[in-house]
C-alpha positions as CSV (number, residue, x, y, z in Angstrom):
1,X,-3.8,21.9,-20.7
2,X,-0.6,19.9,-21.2
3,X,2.5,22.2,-22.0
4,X,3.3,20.3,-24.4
5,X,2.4,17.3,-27.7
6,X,1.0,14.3,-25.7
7,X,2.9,12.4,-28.2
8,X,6.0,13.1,-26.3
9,X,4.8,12.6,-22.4
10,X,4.7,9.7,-20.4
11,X,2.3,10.3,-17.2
12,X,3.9,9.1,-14.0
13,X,1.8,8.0,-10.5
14,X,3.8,8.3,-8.2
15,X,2.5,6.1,-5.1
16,X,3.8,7.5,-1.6
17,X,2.3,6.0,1.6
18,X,0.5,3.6,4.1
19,X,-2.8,1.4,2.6
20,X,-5.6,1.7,3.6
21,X,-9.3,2.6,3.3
22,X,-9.4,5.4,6.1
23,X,-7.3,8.3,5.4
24,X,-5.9,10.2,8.4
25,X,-3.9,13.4,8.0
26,X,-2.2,12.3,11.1
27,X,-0.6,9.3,9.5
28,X,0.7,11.0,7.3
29,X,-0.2,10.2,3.2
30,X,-2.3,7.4,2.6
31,X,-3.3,5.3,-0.6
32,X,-6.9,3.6,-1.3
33,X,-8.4,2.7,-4.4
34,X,-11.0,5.6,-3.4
35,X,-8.5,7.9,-3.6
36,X,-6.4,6.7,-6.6
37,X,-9.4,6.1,-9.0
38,X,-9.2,9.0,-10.8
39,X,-5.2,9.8,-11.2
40,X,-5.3,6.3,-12.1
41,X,-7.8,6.7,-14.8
42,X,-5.8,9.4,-15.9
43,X,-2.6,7.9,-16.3
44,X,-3.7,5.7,-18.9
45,X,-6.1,8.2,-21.2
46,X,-3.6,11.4,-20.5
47,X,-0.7,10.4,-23.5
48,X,-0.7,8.8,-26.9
49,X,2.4,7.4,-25.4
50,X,2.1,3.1,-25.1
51,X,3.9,3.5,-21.5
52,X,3.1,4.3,-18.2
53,X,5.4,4.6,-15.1
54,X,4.2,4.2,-11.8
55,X,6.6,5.1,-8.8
56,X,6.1,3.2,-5.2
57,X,7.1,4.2,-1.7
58,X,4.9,2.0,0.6
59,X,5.6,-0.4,3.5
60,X,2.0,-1.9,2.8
61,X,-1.4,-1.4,4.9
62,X,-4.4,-3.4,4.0
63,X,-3.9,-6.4,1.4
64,X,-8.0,-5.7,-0.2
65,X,-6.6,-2.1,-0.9
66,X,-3.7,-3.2,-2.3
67,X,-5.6,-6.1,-4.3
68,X,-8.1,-3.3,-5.5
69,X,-5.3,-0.8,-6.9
70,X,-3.2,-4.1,-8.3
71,X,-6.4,-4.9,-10.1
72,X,-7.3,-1.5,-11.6
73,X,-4.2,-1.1,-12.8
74,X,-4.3,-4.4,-15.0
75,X,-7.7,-3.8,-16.0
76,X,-6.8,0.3,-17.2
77,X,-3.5,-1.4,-19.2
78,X,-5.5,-4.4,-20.9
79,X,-8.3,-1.8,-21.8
80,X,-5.7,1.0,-23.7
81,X,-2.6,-1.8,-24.1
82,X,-0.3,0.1,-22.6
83,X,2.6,-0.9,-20.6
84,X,3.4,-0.4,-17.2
85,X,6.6,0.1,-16.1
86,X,7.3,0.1,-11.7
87,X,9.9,1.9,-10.1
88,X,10.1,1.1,-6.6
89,X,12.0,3.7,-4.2
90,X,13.2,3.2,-0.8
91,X,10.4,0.6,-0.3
92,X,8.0,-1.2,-2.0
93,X,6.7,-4.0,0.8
94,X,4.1,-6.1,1.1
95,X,1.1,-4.3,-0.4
96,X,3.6,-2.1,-1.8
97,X,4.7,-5.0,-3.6
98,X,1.5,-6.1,-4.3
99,X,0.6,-2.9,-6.3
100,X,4.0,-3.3,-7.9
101,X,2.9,-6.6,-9.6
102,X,0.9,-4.8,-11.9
103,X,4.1,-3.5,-13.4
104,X,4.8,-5.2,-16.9
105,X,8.2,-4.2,-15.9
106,X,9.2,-3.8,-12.3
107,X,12.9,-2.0,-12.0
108,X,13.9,-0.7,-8.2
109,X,17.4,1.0,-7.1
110,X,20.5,-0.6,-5.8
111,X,19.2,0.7,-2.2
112,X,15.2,-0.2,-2.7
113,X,14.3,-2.5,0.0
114,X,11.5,-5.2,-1.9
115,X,9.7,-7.9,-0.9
116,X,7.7,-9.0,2.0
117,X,5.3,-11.4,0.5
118,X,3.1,-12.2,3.2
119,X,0.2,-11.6,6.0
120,X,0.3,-9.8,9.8
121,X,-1.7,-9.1,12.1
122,X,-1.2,-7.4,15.4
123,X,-2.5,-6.3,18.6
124,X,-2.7,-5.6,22.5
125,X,-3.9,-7.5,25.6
126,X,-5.5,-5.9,28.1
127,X,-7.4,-8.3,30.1
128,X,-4.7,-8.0,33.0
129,X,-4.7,-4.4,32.9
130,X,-8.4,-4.1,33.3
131,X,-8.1,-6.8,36.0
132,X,-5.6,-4.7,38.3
133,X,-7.7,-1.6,37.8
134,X,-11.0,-3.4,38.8
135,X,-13.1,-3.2,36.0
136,X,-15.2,-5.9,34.6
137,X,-15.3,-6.5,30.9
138,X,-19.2,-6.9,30.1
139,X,-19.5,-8.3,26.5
140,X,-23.4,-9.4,25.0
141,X,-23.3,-11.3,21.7
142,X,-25.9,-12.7,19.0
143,X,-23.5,-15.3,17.3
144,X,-20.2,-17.0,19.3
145,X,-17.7,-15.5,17.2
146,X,-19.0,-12.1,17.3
147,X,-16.0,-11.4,20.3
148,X,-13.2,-12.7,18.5
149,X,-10.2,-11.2,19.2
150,X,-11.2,-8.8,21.9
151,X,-8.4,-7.6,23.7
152,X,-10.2,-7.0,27.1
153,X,-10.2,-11.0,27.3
154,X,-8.2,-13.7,27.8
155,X,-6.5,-14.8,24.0
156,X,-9.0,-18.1,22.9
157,X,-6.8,-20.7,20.9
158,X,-9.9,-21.3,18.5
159,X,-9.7,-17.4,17.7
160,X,-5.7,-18.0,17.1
161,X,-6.9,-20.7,14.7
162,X,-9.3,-18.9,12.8
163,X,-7.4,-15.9,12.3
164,X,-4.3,-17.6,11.0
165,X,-6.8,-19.5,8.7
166,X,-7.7,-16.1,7.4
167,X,-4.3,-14.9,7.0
168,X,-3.5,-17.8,4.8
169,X,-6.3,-17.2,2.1
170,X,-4.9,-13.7,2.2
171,X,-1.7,-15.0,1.9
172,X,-2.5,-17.1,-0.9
173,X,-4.1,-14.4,-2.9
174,X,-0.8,-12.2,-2.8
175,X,1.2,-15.5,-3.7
176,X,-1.1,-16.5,-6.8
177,X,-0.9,-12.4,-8.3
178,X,2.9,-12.7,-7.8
179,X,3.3,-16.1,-9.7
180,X,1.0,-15.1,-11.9
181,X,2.5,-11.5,-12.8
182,X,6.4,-13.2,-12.5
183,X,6.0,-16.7,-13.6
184,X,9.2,-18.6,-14.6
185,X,11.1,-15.5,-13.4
186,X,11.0,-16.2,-10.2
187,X,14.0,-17.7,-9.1
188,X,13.6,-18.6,-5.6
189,X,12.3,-21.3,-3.4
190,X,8.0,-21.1,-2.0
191,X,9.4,-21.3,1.3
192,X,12.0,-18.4,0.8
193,X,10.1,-15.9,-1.4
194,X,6.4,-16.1,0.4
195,X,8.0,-15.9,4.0
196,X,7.4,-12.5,4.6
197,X,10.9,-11.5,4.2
198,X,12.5,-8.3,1.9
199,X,15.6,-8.0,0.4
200,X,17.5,-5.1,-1.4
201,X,17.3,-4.5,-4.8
202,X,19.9,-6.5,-6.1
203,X,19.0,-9.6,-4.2
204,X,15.3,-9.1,-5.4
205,X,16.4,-9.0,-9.1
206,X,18.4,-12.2,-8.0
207,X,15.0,-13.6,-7.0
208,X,13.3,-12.5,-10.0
209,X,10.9,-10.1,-8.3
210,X,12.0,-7.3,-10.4
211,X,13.2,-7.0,-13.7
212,X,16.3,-4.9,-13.1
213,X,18.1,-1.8,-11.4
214,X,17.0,1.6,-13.0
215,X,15.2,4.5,-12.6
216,X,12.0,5.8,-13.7
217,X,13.7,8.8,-15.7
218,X,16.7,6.8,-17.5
219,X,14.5,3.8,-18.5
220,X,11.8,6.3,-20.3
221,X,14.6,8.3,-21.9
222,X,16.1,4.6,-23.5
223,X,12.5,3.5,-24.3
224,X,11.2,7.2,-26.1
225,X,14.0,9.1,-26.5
226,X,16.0,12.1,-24.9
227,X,13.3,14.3,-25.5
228,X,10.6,12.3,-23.4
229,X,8.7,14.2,-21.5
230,X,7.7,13.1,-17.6
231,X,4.1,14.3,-16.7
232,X,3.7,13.4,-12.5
233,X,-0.6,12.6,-12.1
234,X,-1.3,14.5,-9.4
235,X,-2.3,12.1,-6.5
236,X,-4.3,13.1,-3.2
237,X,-4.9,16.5,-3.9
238,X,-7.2,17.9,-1.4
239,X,-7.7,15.4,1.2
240,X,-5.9,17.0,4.0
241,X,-7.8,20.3,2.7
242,X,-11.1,18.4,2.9
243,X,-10.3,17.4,6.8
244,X,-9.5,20.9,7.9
245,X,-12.7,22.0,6.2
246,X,-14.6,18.7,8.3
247,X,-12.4,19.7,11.8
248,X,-14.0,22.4,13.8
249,X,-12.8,25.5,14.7
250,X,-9.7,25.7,17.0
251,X,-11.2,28.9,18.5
252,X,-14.4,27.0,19.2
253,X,-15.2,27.8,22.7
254,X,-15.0,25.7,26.2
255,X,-18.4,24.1,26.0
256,X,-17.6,23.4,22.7
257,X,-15.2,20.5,22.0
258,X,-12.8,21.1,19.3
259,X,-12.3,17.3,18.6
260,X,-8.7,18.3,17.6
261,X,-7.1,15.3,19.2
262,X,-8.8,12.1,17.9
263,X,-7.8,9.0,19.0
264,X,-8.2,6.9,16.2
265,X,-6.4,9.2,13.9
266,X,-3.4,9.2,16.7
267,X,-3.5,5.3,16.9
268,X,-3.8,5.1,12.9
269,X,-0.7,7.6,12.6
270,X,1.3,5.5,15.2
271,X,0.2,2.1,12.9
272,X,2.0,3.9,10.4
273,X,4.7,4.9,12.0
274,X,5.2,1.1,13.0
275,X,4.8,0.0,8.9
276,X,8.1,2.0,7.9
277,X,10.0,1.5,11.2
278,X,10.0,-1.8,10.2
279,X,11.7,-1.5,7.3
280,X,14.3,0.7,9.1
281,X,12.3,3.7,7.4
């Protein structure tokens, strides 16, 4: 039950993490469309209210994820006209960004860091490493492709090529929400706001990728009043309980691996590490 009239709330998501479709405790909190589904549902039925804020901390992760959220979002406002307002926080970068297009209104503070319109990918080669140990790579395929990439062998030029191929239809999804969602507001050059760079908040309101410098509290309170009430969705509630209950037993016995260490959660958890580093973060 709500503690108080839902004519006086305005339901808040507040989106903290990496993207991506495979949640990992280890990498600390994580945001997928999987995940955000229902909170997001619920931010737009849970107040009579025509506004709903949506808070981002996120250096990015997967662009589909990010498309997925962006696009849910539009859909639930068009569906129950409401407005969306988007506070970013210390970050809102590249899929952060991306989810922050859906705002109607995208404000971010004096110390935000915003932007980073644009595609990466990144890896590790091994094929030396494997060559001063003495091991031979042995690789089988049914189609010519189905190797690409692998970093137990030399890097192939045509592999280069069709990856940065892909990157650019990726690319030029994020570019066409942005134009879209900003349109004449956008201020800057192609070249200078889709080069994967970021800026602070005042330079991005400069640009035209946000609307202006505010919070999420202070820009409610002009919009409904002093007595506007701020109602936080909750967001991820039980996924790290839902691990522990999938993780066996740390008292499980010696014949008995305990699978504690997994090393794809420790590689996704250093991925994320890497994604707010970046950013200084």
């Amino acid at each position: 039950m709500w503690p108080f009239s839902r004519a006086s709330v305005v339901p808040v998501l507040r989106l903290f993490g990496t993207i991506t479709p495979s949640p990992s405790p280890f990498a600390g909190p994580t945001l997928s469309l999987a995940g955000l589904a229902g909170p997001i549902e619920k931010a737009f039925t849970a107040s009579s209210l025509p506004s709903v804020a949506i808070v981002i901390n996120s250096p990015g992760g997967s662009a589909a994820q990010s498309h997925l959220i962006y696009r849910r979002i539009r859909q639930l406002a068009e569906e129950h006209k409401k407005r969306v307002y988007v506070f970013c926080e210390d970050l809102a970068a590249s899929g952060g960004y991306f989810i922050a297009a859906a705002g109607d209104e995208v404000y971010a503070d004096p110390a935000s860091i915003v932007g980073s319109i644009g595609v990466i990918s990144a890896g590790f080669g091994f094929e030396r490493a494997i060559e001063r140990l003495g091991v031979s790579r042995r690789v089988y395929t049914a189609g010519h492709s189905k190797n690409t990439l692998d970093p137990f062998l030399p890097e192939n030029p045509d592999d280069v090529e069709r990856l940065k191929a892909l990157q650019q239809d990726v690319h030029d999804v994020f570019i066409g929400v942005v134009k879209e969602r900003r349109g004449a507001l956008l201020k800057g050059s192609d070249a200078e706001l889709f080069s994967g760079a970021f800026w602070s908040g005042p330079k991005a309101l400069e640009l035209g990728l946000i609307d202006g410098i505010g919070d999420v509290r202070s820009k409610m309170r002009a919009l409904h009043g002093p007595k506007v009430k701020l109602k936080v969705i909750p967001v991820g509630a039980g996924v790290l309980l839902g691990w522990l209950q999938r993780t066996p037993s740390v008292h499980a016995g010696i014949s008995e691996p305990s699978g504690l260490i997994d090393p794809a959660a420790a590689i996704a958890a250093v991925e994320a590490r890497l994604l707010w580093s970046r950013y200084g973060l």
